[in-house]
C-alpha positions in Angstrom: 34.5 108.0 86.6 33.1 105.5 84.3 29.8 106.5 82.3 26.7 104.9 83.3 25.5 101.2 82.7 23.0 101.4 80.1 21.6 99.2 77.3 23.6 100.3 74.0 21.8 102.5 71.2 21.9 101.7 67.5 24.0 103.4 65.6 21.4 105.2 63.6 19.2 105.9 67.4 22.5 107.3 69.0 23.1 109.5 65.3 19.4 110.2 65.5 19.5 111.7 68.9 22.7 113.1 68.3 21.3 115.1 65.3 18.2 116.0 67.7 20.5 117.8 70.3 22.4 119.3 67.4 18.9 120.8 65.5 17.7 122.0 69.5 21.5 124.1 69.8 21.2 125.2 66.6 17.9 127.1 67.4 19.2 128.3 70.0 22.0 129.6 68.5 20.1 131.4 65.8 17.8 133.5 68.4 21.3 134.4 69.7 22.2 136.0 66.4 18.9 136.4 65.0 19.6 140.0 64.2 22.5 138.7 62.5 20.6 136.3 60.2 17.5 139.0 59.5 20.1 141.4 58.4 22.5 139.5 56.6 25.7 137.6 57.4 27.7 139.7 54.8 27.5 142.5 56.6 26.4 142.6 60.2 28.4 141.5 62.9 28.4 142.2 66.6 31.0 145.6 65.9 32.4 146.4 63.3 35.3 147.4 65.8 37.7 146.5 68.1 38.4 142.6 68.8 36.0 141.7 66.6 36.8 143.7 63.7 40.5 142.4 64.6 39.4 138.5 64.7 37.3 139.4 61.6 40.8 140.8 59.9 42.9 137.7 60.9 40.5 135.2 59.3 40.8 137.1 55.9 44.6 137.1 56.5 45.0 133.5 56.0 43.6 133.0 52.5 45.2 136.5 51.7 48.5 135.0 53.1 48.1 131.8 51.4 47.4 132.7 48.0 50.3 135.6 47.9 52.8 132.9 49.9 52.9 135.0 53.2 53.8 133.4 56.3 50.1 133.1 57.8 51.7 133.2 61.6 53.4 136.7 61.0 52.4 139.7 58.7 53.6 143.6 57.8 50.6 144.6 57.0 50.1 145.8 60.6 52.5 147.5 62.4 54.6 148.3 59.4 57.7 148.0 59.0 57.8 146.1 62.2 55.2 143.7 61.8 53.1 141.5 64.2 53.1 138.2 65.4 50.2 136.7 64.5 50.8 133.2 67.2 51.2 135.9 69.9 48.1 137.3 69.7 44.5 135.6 69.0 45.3 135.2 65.1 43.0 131.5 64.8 45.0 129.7 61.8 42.8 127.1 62.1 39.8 128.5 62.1 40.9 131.0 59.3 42.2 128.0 57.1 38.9 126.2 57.7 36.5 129.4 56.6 39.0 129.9 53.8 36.6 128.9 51.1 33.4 131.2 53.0 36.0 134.3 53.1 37.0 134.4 49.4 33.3 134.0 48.5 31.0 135.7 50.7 34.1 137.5 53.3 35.2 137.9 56.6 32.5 139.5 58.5 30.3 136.3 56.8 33.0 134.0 58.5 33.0 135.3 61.9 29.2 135.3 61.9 28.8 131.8 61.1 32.1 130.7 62.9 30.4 132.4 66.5 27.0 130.5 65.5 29.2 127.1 65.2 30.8 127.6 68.5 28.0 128.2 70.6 26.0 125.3 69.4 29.5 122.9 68.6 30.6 123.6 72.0 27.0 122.9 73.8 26.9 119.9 71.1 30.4 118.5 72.3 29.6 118.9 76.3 26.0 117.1 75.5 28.2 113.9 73.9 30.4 113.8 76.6 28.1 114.2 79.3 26.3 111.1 77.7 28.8 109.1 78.8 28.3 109.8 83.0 24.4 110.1 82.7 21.4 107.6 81.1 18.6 109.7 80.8 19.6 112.2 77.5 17.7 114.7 78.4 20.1 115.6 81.5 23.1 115.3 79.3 21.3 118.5 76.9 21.0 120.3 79.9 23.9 120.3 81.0 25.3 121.1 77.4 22.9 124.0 77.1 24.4 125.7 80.3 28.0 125.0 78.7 27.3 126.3 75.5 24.7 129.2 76.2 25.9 130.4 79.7 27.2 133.1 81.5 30.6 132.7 79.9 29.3 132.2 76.8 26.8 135.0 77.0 29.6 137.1 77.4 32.7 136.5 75.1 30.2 134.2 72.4 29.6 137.9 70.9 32.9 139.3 71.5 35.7 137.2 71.3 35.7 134.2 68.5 39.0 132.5 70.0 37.3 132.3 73.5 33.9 131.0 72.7 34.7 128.6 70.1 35.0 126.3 73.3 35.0 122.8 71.6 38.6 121.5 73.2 37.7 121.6 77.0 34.6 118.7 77.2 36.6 117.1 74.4 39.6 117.1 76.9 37.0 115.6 79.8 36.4 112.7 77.1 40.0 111.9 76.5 41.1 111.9 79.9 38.2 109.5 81.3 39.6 107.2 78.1 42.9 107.2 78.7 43.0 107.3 82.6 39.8 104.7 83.2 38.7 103.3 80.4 42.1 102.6 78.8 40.4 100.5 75.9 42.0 99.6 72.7 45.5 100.7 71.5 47.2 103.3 74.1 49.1 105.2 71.0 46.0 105.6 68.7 44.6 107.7 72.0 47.7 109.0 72.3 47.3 111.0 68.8 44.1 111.6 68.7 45.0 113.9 72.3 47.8 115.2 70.7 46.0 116.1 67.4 43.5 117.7 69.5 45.6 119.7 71.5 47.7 120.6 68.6 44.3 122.1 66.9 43.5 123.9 70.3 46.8 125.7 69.9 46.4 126.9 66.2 43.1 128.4 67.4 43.6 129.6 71.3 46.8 129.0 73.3 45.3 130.8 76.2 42.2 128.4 76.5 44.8 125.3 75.8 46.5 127.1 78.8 43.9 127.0 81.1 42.4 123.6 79.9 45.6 122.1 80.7 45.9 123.5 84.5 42.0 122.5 85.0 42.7 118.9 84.0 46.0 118.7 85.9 43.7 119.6 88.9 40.8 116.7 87.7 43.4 114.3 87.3 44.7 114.6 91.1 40.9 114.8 92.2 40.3 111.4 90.0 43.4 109.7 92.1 42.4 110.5 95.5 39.0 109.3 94.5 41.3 105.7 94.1 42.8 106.5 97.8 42.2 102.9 98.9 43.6 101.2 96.6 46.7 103.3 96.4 47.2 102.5 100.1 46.6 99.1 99.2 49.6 99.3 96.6 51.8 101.0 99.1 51.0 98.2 101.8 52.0 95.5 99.3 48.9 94.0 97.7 50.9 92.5 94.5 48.3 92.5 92.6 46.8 96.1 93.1 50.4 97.2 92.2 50.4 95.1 89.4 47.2 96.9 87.9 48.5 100.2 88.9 51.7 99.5 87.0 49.6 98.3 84.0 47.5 101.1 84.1 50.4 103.6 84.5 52.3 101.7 81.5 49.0 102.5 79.3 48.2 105.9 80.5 52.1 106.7 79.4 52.6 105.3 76.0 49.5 107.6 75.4 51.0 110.7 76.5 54.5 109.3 74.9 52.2 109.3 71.3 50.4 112.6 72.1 53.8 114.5 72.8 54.7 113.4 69.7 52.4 114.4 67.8 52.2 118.0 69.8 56.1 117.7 69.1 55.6 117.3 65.3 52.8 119.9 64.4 53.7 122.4 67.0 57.2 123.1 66.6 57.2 126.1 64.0 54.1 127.8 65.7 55.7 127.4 69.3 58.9 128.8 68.0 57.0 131.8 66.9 55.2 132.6 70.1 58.5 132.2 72.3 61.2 133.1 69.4 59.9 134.8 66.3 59.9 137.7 65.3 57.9 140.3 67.4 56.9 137.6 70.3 56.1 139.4 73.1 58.8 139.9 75.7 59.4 140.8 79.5 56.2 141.9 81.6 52.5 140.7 81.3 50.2 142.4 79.2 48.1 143.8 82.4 48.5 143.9 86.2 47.8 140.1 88.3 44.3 141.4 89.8 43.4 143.4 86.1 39.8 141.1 85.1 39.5 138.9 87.9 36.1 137.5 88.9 34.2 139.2 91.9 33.0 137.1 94.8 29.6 138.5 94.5 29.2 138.3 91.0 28.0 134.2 91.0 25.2 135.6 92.4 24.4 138.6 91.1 23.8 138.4 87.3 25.8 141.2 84.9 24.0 143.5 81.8 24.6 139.9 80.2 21.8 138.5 81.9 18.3 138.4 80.5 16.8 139.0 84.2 19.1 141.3 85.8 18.4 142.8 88.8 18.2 147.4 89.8 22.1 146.7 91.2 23.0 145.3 88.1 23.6 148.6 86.0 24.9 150.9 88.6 27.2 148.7 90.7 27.8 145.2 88.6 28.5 146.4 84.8 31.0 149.5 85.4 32.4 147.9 88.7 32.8 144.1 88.1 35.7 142.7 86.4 37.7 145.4 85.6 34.2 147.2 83.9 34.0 144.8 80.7 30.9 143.3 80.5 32.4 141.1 77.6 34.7 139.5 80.7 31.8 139.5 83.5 31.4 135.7 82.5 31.2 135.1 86.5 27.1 134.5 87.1 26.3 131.3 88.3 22.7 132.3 90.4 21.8 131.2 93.4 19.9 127.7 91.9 21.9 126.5 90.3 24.5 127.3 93.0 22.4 125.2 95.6 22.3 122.6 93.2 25.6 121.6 92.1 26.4 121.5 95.9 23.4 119.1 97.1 24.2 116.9 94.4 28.3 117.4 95.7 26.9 116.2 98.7 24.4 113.8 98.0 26.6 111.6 94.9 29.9 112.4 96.6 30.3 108.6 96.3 30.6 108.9 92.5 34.3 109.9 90.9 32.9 111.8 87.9 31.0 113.9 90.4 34.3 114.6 92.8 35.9 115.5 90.5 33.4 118.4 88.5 33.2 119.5 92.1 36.6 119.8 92.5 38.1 121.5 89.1 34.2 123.7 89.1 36.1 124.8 92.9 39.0 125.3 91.9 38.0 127.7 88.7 35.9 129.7 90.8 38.9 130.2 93.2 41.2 131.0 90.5 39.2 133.1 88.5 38.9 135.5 91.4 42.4 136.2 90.9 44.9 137.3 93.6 42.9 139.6 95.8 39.6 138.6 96.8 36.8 141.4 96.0 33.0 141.2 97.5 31.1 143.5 95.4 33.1 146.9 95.7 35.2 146.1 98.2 38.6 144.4 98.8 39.1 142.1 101.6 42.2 143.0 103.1 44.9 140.4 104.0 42.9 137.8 102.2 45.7 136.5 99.6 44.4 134.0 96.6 45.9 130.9 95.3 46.3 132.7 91.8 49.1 134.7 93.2 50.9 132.1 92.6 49.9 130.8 89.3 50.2 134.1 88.1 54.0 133.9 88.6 54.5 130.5 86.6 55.9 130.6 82.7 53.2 131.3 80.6 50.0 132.5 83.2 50.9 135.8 83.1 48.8 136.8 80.1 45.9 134.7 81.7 42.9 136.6 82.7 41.8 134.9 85.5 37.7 135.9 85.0 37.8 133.3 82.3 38.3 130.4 83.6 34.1 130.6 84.7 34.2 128.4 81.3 35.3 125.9 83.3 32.8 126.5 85.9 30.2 126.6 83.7 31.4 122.9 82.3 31.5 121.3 85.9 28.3 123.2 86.5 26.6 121.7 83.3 28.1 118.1 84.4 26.5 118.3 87.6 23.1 119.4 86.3 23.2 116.9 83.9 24.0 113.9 86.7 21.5 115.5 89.2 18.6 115.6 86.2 19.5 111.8 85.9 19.6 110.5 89.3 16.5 112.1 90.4 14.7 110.9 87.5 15.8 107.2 88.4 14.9 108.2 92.4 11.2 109.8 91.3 10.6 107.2 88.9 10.9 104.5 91.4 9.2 106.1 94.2 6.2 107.0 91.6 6.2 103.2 90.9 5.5 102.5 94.0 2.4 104.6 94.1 0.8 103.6 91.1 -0.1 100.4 88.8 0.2 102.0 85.7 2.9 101.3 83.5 4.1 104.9 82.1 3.0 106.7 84.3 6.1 106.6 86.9 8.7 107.1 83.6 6.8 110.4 82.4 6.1 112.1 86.0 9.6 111.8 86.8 10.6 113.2 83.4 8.1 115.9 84.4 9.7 116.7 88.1 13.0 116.8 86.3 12.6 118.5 83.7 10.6 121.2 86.0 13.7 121.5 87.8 16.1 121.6 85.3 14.1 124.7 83.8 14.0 126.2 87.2 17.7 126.6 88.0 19.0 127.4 84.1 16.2 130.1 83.6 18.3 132.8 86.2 21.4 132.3 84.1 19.2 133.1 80.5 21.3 135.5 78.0 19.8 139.1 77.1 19.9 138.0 73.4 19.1 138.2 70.8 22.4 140.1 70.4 22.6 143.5 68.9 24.4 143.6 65.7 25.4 146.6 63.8 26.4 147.3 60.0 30.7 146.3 59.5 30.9 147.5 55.9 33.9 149.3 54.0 34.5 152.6 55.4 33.0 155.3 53.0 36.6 157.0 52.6 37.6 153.7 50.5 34.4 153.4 48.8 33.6 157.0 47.7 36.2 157.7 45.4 36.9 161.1 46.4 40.2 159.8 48.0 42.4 157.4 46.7 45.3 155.6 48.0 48.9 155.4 46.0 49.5 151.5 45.6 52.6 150.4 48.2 51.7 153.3 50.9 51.6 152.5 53.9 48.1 154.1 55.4 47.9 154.6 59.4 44.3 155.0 60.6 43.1 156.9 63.6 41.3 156.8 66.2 43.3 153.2 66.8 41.0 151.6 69.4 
């Protein structure tokens, strides 16, 4: 699972092309929400309703709650006199401490704007860095961060739902595990807190995504040992010094997790008590039925209303049929390139560990995000039981909707591109070389077949953006001044959506 061998970049190259993948992202972000930016962040978001109106309010709640000394996790300002709790519902501390300053100055609807800009292009940015390590060739590893960050999954909830798409922790989570099960270089404890800091961030901005990132890398991890299968039976047989390594590396990997539960321990204590014992946590029953949002079988292939290029099944069967009818869920679309792809390459590089594994957890999310009953376009296949039957009844999965764990098909996708991109490149280059005396022109004609096909299987899976926004300003009734509102009352407002 080790990256590739390759001659080490300057600091300032490496920063340099870092930067470069960071400017390319960032353009792509801002034709995302180009209507956004033409209009004006102040006052244009997405809706002015629903969850984004409601992610909107709970960014302006920690400032509010900090300057008045409220408890930022729970509030009566909604559901009086009852209240709400805040940790049990997608409240983003984190990312509402971090806007603070943009909210008192320019507002909430300001924050969420630039806060969904930042997470498409920080979460493509953070899967192109980590990809870097398993591939050579840089243009691969942006690939593959383009799909994570501008996908299906993110074409859907990147618009919709701020504590989904800011999607930082899972390819940061890929990078931490490689160093702490393979590399296992320098001290095991300074690892050890960086995971748990990270994880403890993950949790102040999305426990359901620190859910889900957790199962997925409990599933890599296993796929990473059986890739070792020989020398496991080699420890079992008695090779002392195979079990000696293994013991070593076991000792490391531990006092890692020892420092990382630690720090989890430390920082997460208050917030977990709230979720599980505070006032207002959620109690008994899940939030919707086991098979409510699940992923159809037919929709990898056949591309939602979130698809640029969409085909004449797309609006009568896909959209009102599909996961449960949300299109802001239908994060499922894979297309039938990219598809091919990520199993030739499967096939091909099954020799590699990084690549058995991708295959493995990218399997694994597909078959879990279908949920517990298997549906193929419109119908049910009867009898046919799914593995998320039973991960639905395990503490804490059964608020999980299963359709989004296609985030973590789109990262295993986007790790295969990206190592695909770079071994045919090395394959083309030296079978060009071998046809020609000149000296550049091998490097750029395999650059050209790659990039052709890289272009070929992402262009299927292009958004329908840029996204529409509309006006989210004050409601006239509290701007008018023909109404006012008695200081202390409690106001309800209807319709509630």
């Amino acid at each position: 699972m080790n990256g590739t061998d390759r001659p080490a970049a300057g600091r300032w190259s490496a920063a340099g092309v870092t930067l470069g993948a960071a400017a390319g992202y960032g353009a792509v972000t801002m034709v995302a929400f180009w209507d956004a930016l033409a209009r004006g962040l102040t006052h244009t978001m997405p809706c002015g309703c629903f969850d984004q109106a409601q992610s909107a309010w709970f960014l302006a709640w920690v400032p509010y709650a900090l300057q008045h000394g409220h408890n930022p996790f729970f509030t009566t300002w909604l559901n009086p006199p009852h209240g709400v709790n805040l940790m049990d519902n997608a409240s983003m501390p984190l990312l509402g401490l971090v806007m603070a300053p943009f909210t008192v100055l320019l507002g909430p609807v300001a924050s969420w704007d630039i806060l969904a800009m930042v997470a498409m292009a920080g979460s493509a940015l953070a899967a192109f860095c980590v990809f870097r390590r398993f591939v050579a060739w840089r243009p691969a590893a942006f690939a593959g961060g383009l799909l994570y960050g501008f996908g299906p999954y993110m074409a859907a909830q990147g618009t919709t739902h701020l504590n989904l798409s800011f999607a930082v922790f899972p390819p940061v989570v890929l990078w931490l595990a490689e160093a702490v099960l393979v590399r296992q270089q320098g001290r095991a404890e300074r690892w050890g807190v960086v995971f748990g800091a990270c994880c403890l961030a993950q949790l102040l901005i999305s426990t359901e995504l620190l859910l889900t990132t957790a199962t997925m890398a409990a599933i890599g991890a296993v796929a990473l040992v059986a890739t070792r299968w020989r020398s496991v039976l080699r420890a079992l047989r008695g090779d002392t010094a195979v079990r000696t390594a293994a013991v070593r590396r076991m000792r490391w990997a531990a006092s890692a997790a020892t420092a990382a539960t630690a720090v989890v321990a430390a920082g997460a204590a208050y917030p977990l008590w709230m979720v599980f014992r505070g006032p207002q946590h959620v109690v008994g029953g899940e939030t919707q039925h086991a098979g409510y949002l699940s992923a159809n079988l037919l929709g990898l292939v056949q591309p939602s209303g979130n698809q640029l290029l969409t085909t004449a099944a797309t609006h009568h069967t896909v959209d009102p049929f599909y996961v449960g009818g949300f299109l802001a869920e239908n994060a499922t679309f894979v297309g039938v390139p990219l598809l091919l792809m990520a199993v030739l390459t499967a096939i091909v590089l099954r020799r590699r560990p990084i690549v058995v594994v991708a295959s493995v957890v990218g399997l694994a999310a597909v078959v879990l995000s279908l949920g517990p009953r298997l549906f193929v376009g419109t119908h049910q296949v009867t009898g046919a039981v799914l593995p998320y039957q039973w991960l639905h009844g395990l503490p804490l999965f059964h608020d999980v909707i299963p359709a989004r764990l296609a985030l973590f098909v789109d990262l295993c996708i986007g790790l295969l591109l990206a190592v695909a991109l770079d071994s045919l490149v090395g394959l083309a280059r030296r079978r060009i070389a071998q046809r020609t005396a000149r000296r550049h022109v091998p490097r750029l004609a395999a650059w050209g077949v790659s990039l052709a096909l890289g272009t070929a299987v992402l262009v299927p899976a292009l958004p329908d953006w840029p996204a529409p926004m509309q006006p989210a300003g004050v409601p006239p009734f509290f701007t008018n001044g023909a109404s006012a509102v008695a200081p202390q009352s409690t106001v309800d407002l209807y319709p509630f959506p």
